[in-house]
N, C-alpha and C positions, 0 to 999 in steps of 0.2 A: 824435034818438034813434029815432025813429019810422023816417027811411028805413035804419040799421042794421037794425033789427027785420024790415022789409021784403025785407031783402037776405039776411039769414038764413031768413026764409021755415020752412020744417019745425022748423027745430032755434032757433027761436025757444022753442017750450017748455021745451026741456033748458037753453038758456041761463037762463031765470029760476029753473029750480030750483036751477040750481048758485049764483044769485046771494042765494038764500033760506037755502038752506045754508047759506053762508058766514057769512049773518048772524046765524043759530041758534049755529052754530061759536063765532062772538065774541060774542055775548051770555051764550050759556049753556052750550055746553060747555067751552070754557077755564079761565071763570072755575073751574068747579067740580073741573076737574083739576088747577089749583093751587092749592085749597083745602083739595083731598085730599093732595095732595103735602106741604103745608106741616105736615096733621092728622101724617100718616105719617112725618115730620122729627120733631116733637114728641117722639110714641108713643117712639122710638128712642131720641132723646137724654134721658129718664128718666134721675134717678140716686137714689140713697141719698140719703134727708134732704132731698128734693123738698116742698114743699108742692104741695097738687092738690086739686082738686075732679073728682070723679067725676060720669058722665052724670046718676046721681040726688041730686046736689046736695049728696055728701055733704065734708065738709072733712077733709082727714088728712093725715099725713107718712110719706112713703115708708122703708119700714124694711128691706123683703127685698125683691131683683125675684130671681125664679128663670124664667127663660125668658119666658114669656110670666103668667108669676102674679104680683103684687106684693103685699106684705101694708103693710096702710096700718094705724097708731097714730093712731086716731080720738078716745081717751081716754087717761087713764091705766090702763096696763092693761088695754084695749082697742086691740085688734088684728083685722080683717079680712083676707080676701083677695078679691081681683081681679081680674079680665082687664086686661091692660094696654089693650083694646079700651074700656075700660070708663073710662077717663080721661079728662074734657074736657079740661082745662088744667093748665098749672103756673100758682102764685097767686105773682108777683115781691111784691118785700118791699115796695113802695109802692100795692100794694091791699088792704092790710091797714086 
């Protein structure tokens, strides 16, 4: 390794950056772009009658979505509205 290094000479330093990069790349920026990806997959496939829990941890059932507003039955008679932004998850029927 050492006499590549040597053979590169100047551009010895750009070669280790690009190889630092790469690793930042795959450690942390990837993962977190298919995170979002997957967040923003979610957010969309929302439907009516959705169970969810909201960023502040609250439990409801999806009743209206009107563009980007959802209004979540929190109670009986009890209704909210929301940013779909404002959604962590949908609750599947085996974490009840």
């Amino acid at each position: 390794m050492e006499g590549l290094l040597e053979k590169l000479g100047p551009y010895s330093g750009i070669l280790w950056m690009i190889v630092i990069f790469a690793i930042f790349y795959f450690i942390l920026i990837r993962p977190q772009q298919q995170q979002q990806k997957k967040r923003r997959e979610m957010l969309s496939a929302l439907q009516k009658g959705d169970r969810v829990i909201t960023i502040g941890g609250i439990y409801g059932v999806i009743k209206e979505i009107k563009d980007d507003v959802l209004t979540l039955r929190i109670a009986d008679n009890v209704n909210i509205k929301f940013a779909r932004g404002g959604i962590e998850r949908v609750i599947e029927d085996e974490e009840e």
